[in-house]
Each structure stands twice: as structure tokens, then as C-alpha cells.
ZAMIRO-151237 format. One record per residue (C-alpha): x, y, z; residue in one letter. Coordinates in steps of 0.001 Angstrom, whole numbers, padded with zeros to 6 digits, always signed. Each point is the difference from the previous one (the first is absolute). Layout:
BEGIN
XYZA/...
***
This chain:
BEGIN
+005026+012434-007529X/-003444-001531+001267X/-003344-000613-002166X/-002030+002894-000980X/-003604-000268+000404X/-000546-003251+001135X/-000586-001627+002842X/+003120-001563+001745X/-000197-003334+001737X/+001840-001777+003117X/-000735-003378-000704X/+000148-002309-002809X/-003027-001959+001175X/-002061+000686-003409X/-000197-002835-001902X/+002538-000368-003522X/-002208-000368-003346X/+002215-001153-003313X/+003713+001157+000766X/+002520+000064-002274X/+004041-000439+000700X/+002067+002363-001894X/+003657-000914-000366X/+003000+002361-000533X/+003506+000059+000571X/+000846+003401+002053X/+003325+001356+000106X/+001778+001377+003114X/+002185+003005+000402X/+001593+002208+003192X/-002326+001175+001817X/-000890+003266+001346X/+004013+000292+001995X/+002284-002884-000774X/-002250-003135-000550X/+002448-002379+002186X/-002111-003163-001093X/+001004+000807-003327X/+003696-000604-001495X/+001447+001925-002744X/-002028-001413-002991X/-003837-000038-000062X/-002437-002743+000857X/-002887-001563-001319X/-003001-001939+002369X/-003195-001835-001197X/-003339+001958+001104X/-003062-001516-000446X/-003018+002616+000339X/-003899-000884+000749X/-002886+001434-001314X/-003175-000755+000002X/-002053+000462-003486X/-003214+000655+001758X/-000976+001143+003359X/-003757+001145+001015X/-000701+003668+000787X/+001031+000437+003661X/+002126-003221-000004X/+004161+000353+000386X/+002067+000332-002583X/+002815-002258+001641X/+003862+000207-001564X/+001974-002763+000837X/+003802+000152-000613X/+002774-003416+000114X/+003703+000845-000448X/+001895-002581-000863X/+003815-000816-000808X/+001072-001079-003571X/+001411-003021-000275X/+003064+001132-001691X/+001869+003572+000308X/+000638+001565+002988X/-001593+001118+003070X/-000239+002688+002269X/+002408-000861+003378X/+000586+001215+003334X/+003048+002411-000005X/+001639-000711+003416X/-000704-002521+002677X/-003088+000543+002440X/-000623-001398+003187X/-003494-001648+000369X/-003258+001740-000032X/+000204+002315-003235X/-003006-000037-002768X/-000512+000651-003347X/-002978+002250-001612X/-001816+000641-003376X/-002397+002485-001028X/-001689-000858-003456X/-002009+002426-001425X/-002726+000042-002827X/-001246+003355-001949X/-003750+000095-000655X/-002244+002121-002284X/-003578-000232-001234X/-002732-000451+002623X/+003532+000839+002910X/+002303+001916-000367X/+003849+000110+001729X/+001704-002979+001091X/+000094-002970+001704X/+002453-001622+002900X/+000712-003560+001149X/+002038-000280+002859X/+001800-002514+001652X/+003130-001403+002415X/+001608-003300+000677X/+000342-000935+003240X/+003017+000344+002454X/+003088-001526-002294X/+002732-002259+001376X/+003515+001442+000661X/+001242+000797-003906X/+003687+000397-001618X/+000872+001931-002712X/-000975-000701-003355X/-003224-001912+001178X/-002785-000237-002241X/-003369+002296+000655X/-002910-001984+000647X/-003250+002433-000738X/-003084-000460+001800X/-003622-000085-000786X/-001779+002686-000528X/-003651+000946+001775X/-002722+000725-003026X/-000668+003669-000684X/-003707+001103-000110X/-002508+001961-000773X/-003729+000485-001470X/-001976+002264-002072X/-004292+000221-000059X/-000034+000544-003303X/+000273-002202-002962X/+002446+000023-002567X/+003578-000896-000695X/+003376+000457+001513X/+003013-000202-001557X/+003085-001253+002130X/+003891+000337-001152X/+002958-001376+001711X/+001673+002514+002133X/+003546+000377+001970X/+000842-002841+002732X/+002656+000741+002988X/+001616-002173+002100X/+001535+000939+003360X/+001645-001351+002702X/-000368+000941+003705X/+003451-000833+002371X/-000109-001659+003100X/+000529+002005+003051X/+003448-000794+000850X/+003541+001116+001713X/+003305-001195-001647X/+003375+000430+001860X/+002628+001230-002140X/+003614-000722+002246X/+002962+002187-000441X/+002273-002719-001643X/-001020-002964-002513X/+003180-000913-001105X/+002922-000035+002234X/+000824-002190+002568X/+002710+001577+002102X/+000412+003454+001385X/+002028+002526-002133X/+001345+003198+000957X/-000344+003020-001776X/+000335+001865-002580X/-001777-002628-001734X/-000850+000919-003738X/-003301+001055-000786X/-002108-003542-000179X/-003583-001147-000615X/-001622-002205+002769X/-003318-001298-001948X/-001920+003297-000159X/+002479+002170+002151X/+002230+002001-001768X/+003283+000998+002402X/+002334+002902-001370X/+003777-000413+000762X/+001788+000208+003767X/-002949-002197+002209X/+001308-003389+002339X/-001946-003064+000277X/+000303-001065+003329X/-001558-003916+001010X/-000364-001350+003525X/-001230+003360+000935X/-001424-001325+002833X/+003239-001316+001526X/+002029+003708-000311X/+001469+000428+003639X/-000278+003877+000044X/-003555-000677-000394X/-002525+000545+002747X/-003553-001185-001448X/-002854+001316+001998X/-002407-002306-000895X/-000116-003646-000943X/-000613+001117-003565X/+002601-001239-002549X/+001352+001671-003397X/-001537-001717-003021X/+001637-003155-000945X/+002716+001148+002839X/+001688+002087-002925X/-000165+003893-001306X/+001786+002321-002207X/+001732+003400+001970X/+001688+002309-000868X/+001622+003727+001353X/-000029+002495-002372X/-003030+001860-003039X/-001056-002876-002027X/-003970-000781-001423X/-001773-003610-000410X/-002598-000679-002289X/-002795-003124+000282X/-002355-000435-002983X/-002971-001854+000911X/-003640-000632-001063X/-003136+000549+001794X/-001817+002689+002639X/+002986+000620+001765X/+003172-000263+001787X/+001715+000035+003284X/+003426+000514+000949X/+001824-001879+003288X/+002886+000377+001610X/+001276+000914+003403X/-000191+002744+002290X/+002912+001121+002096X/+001211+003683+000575X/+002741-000268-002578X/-001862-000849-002788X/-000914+003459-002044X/-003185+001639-001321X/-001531-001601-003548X/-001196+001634-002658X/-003033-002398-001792X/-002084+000516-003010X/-002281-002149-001971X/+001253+000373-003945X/-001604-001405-003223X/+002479-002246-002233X/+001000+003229-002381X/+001292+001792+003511X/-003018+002173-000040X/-001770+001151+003115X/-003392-002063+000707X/-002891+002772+000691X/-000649+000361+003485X/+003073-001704+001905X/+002481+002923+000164X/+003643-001056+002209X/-000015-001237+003190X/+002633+000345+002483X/+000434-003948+002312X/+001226+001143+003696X/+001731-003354+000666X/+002137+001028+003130X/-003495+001379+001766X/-001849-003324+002028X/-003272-000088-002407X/-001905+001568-002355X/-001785+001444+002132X/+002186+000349+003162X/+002473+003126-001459X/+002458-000665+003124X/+003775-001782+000005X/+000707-003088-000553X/+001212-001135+003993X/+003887+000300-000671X/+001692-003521-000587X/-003475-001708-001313X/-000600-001611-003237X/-003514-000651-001118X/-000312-002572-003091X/-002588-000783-002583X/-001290+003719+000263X/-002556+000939-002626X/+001688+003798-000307X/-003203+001023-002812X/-002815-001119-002175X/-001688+000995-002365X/-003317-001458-000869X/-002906+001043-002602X/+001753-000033-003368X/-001964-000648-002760X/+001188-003869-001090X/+003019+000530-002530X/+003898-000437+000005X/+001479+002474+001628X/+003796+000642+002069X/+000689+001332+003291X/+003114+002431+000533X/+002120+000581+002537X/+002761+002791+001090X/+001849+000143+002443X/+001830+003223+000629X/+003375-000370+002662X/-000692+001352+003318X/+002718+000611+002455X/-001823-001484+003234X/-001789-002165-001905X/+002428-001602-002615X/-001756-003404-001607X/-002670-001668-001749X/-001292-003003-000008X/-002364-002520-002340X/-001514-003067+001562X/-002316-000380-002464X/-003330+001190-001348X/-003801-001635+000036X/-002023+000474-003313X/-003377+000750+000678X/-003257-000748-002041X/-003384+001140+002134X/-002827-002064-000449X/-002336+001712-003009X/-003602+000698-000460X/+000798+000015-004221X/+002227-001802-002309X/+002750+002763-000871X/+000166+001247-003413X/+003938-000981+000165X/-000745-003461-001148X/-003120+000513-002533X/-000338-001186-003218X/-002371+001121-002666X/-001458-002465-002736X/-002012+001089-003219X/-001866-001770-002056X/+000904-000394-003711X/-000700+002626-002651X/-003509-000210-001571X/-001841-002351+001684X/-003039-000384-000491X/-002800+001156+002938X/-002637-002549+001483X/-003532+000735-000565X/-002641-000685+002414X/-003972+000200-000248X/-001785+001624+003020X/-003651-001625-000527X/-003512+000089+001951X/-000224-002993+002172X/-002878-002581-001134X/-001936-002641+001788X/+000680-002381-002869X/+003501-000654+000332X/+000432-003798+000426X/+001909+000158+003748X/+003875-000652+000541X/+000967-001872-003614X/+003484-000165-000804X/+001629+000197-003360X/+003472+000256-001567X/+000628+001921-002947X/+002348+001642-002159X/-000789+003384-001154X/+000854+001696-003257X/+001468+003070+001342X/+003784+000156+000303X/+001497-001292+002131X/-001614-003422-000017X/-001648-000226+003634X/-001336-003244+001954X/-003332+001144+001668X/-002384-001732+002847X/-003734+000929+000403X/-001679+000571+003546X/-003444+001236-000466X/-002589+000409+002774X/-003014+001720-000520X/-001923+002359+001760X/-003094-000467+001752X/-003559+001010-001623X/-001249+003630+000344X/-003295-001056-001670X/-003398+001799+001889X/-002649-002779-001819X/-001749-002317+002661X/+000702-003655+000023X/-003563-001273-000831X/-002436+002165-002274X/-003122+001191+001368X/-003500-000176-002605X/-002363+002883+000458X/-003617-000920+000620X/-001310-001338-003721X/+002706-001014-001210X/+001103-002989-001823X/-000424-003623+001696X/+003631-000115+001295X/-000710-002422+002937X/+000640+003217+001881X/-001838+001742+002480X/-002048+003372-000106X/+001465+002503+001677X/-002783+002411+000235X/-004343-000984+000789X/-001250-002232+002877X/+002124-002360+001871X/-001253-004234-000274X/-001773+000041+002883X/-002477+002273-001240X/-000536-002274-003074X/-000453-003077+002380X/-002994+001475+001856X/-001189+001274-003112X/-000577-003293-001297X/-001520-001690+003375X/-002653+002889-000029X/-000503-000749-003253X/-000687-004207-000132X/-002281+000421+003686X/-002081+003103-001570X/-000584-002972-003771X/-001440-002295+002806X/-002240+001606+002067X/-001418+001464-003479X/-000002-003433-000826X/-002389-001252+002954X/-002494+002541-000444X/-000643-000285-003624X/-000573-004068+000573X/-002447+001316+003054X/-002151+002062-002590X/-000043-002370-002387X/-001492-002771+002077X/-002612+002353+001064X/-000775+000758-003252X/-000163-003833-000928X/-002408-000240+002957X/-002817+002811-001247X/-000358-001678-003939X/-001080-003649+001534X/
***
């Protein structure tokens, strides 16, 4: 489920103001199927959610998640062994309300793992932040929400031989026997040094698998669990070998939807080539069917083999287990986490940005709120959106600012002004001195 109403961001580039770490202790159950990371008792992780207590109007609201081990109780492992190249997964998720509404998802996957055994611990990865903004301001309330952790296979091909445990050929009826995951039923042979049988023509230089196979001559079925995408089934082709029914089965026997019976023409040259197998040839390490594009699960293969007059045995060489290389971690080995009852939801102002912020300080702080939280300040502000001009400007009249008028005649007019001025005061001067010396003149 995605935000409603808001506007949903790709990157986390938006700058963190006051966040708070919540801690909780989640616990983890089976998953959606069977939750192979998980063993038969529950499991409980250390999550540490961020949140910040403030962001401005437009700004992300970034959720960061850390998942963590306890030091003491157990641990989710890896059910089987696993070649190299596998990864593991978490989704964390956060419900919002107030100013957003819906959730919130963190995502994140380790890289590619080392080769792992059975019973290895999960490491978890770190998880990108979530985000998203509002323009409005208000508050948002954030609560802890469900965490799952997956785990994506390797592609990879595993040869499963006919025999695992003996060491010398022995002729049949042997009892009905396990070999690993092959189950025989009673009256098969194990032949070894099939390679060396002198009524054997081979016609290739292809060998039987580890030189050894189990035969036999009349109706009998095999069965091979196995794990993964799918399966293949090799033996040999030669015209006395007899037609095969195969179908794909889930553990409780039942059919898996969409893979009806097949019927495995081993005494015909190929798959696709439908003619005889050239009389007196035997072809080895034949892959007789596959079947690819299972859903990732357990299931088993079975085999019957009905008697057929001109065609009177069957043969196992083995089988190859099959896991395809996958676009999404299957939901075979997920794990789901929730947080503990009642806690208590972050809060987080969505404020107007303002030009007095002091820029970038940095404090640590405890809040009040449970659960106590360690928080760091980042805070940058914006730039000023003021329209007032740097200097003033004094209308004509106005006070004696040291300013300039804005509006009358510019200083050069004043200049002339006052040169007109001081020449017309002098040549008034020289011709009132003129009159008055004539007027001296006419009294004596």
C-alpha cells in the first residue's frame, strides 16, 4: 500500500532536521508459505526506526530502518546448504496518518553471499530510507509496521547420482532402499563399472554417472525429492529400455497445477528425434526430461515404469536439481516480523521554512516520548524571498539622509547656476563703482 496524497520521492537527497531512533524488539514468525529461515520456535531481532521530529513543508520525510541481531537467543539460519551467489532481502514498512496517509517502505539486499551450510546465521542488510513530502504544514504521526526478510537462491544445478551408499554391485531383488533423496521400491540391481559391461556397445564417448546405475526388468516406480525450480531425469537410451511415465508431485502426493503426466521415450534417439535407437547402441548420460518453471518449494518427482514386452527395463543414472536464476526472492523462504503490542507512534512537525535558522548545527538529545530516542540536527535554511531594495531611496524633501534626490534637476544644473550667478554680482559690481565716481566728480 503506497502514500495517499502526497507527493512520492526517488531520492533521499533532502536534508534530515532533528531525527529520532526508536528502538523495539520485533518478533518473527512463518511467513507467507513455510518461512525456511525460521525454525520451529519464533524469533526476536533488534529494529531501530528513524524519524525525523521536524521536516519543512516540501522537504522528505526520510524513514530509516537498522536490523540487528540480539546478542543472546537465537537467530534466523539458512535451512540447507547454498552454493555461492544467493542474497538476503528486507522490506520494513512504516504506517502514516495526519498530514499522509498509507504506508511507508524501506527496502534493501545484501550483496552476493559466500557459499553457506545449513544452520548458518542470517545476516540482514541495510535498508534504503523511505520518503516522501507534503506542502502543507502540520503533523504526521508514524507507527512501526511489519518487517520481512527474504532470501533469493543462487542459480544453480546439483547432481543427484543413483547410489550414495554402496560400494559394490548387487543383484536384484534388492529391498526397497533410500539413496539420499531417492526412494527405490523392492526388485531394482545396482550395477558399478557400468562402463566396463562387455555386451555393451556405447555410441558415444559419454560415460554413466560415477560409472554406476540402478536397472531393473520388470513394473517398479522411483521417487527423488528435491528443492528448487526444477528437475531433470538421466539415464540411457537404447531400444530396450521402455516408455516412462513422469509427473511433478507436491510432498502430500498431490498433483502440482499445471504439470499433468508425462510419458519419457527413452528407447527413441532424442527428445526431439522420435526414431530408434540404431540397434546394438548405448547412449549414456542422457537427460530423458526436465522440467523447469516451478515456483521455488520442496517438491518430489515420480516415476512408473509399466513392463513392456519389447522393451523390458528401466534405468536411473541419476537426476540434476534445478533452481533458475530469479527476478524476486520466493515467498518459500520469507519471514514476517512485527513490532511489539502498543507502541507508541513518532510524531513529526511539518513547519514553514525560515530565513533565520542558524545553518547546519548539530545537537544530541534525548526526547521525552517513549521510547527514549538519540537525535542529530541538520538545518539549512532557505534562501530570501524578500522584494525590498538593498539601499533606500529619499523622495525629493526629505530628511538630510546623506542621500540623494531622486526626483528635480541633476548637479550640473546647480553648478552653472551658481557661475551665472557670482559673474552677473561682478559686473553689477563695476558699474555701480563707475557711477559713483562720476557722481564724486560733479559735487567738487
Amino acid at each position: 500500500m503506497g502514500l495517499l496524497g502526497s507527493t512520492l520521492l526517488l531520492t533521499s537527497s533532502a536534508e534530515a532536521v532533528d531525527t529520532g531512533h526508536y528502538h523495539f524488539v520485533y518478533r518473527c514468525t512463518p511467513g507467507d508459505t513455510q518461512g525456511k529461515l525460521l525454525g520451529a520456535t519464533p524469533v526476536d531481532i533488534d529494529v531501530t526506526i528513524s524519524v525525523p521530529e521536524t521536516v519543512f513543508v516540501g522537504q522528505a520525510l526520510q524513514i530509516g530502518w537498522s536490523i540487528k541481531q540480539p546478542a543472546s537467543g537465537s537467530s534466523l539460519k539458512f535451512p540447507t546448504d547454498f552454493i555461492a551467489g544467493g542474497k538476503v532481502s528486507a522490506l520494513g514498512r512504516v504506517n502514516v496518518s495526519g498530514l499522509l496517509n498509507g504506508s511507508l517502505d524501506s527496502l534493501g539486499a545484501s550483496a552476493a553471499l559466500a557459499a553457506l551450510k545449513a544452520g548458518d546465521n542470517v545476516t540482514y542488510p541495510e535498508l534504503s530510507s523511505g520518503a516522501a513530502a507534503t506542502d502543507k504544514e502540520g503533523q504526521i504521526s508514524v507507527a512501526p509496521g511489519g518487517l520481512r526478510i527474504s532470501f533469493t537462491p543462487p542459480k544453480s544445478t546439483i547432481q543427484l547420482n543413483d547410489n550414495v551408499t554402496r560400494t559394490a554391485s548387487a543383484p536384484a531383488p534388492l529391498p526397497a532402499h533410500e539413496e539420499g533423496p531417492i526412494k527405490y521400491q523392492l526388485g531394482w540391481e545396482y550395477e558399478l563399472g557400468r562402463g566396463a559391461n562387455p555386451v555393451i556397445t556405447w555410441g558415444d564417448t559419454k560415460k554413466t554417472r560415477k560409472d554406476d546405475v540402478h536397472v531393473i526388468g520388470a513394473s517398479n516406480t522411483v521417487e527423488v525429492a528435491f528443492e528448487g525450480t526444477g528437475i531433470e531425469y538421466v539415464g540411457e537410451r537404447h531400444r530396450l529400455f521402455g516408455d516412462v511415465a513422469v509427473q511433478v508431485l507436491n510432498l502430500d502426493d498431490s498433483a502440482v497445477a499445471g504439470h499433468p503426466v508425462e510419458t519419457v521415450h527413452p528407447w527413441q534417439k532424442s527428445v526431439s528425434n522420435q526414431e530408434e535407437v540404431d540397434a546394438n547402441k548405448w547412449f549414456a548420460d542422457q537427460t530423458l526430461w526436465s522440467k523447469t518453471g516451478l515456483p521455488y518449494g520442496k517438491y518430489k518427482a515420480k516415476l512408473t515404469y509399466t513392463h513392456q514386452p519389447t522393451r523390458g527395463f528401466f534405468l536411473v543414472d541419476g537426476f540434476n536439481v534445478l533452481t533458475q536464476e530469479l527476478a524476486a526472492p520466493p515467498t518459500y523462504f520469507d519471514v514476517l516480523c512485527a513490532p511489539p503490542d502498543g507502541a507508541v507512534p513518532a510524531k513529526v512537525k511539518v513547519i514553514k521554512a525560515t530565513a533565520t535558522a542558524t545553518p547546519t548545527p548539530t545537537n544530541t538529545h534525548t526526547p521525552t516520548p517513549r521510547p527514549t530516542t538519540t537525535t542529530t540536527v541538520t538545518v539549512t535554511p532557505s534562501a530570501s524571498t524578500s522584494q525590498s531594495p538593498q539601499v533606500a531611496v529619499t523622495p525629493k524633501g526629505g530628511a538630510q539622509t546623506g542621500e540623494m534626490a531622486v526626483d528635480g534637476p541633476s548637479g550640473r544644473v546647480y553648478l552653472w547656476l551658481g557661475v551665472v550667478t557670482v559673474l552677473a554680482s561682478v559686473g553689477v559690481g563695476l558699474v555701480w563703482r563707475r557711477r559713483v565716481r562720476a557722481d564724486a566728480g560733479r559735487v567738487g
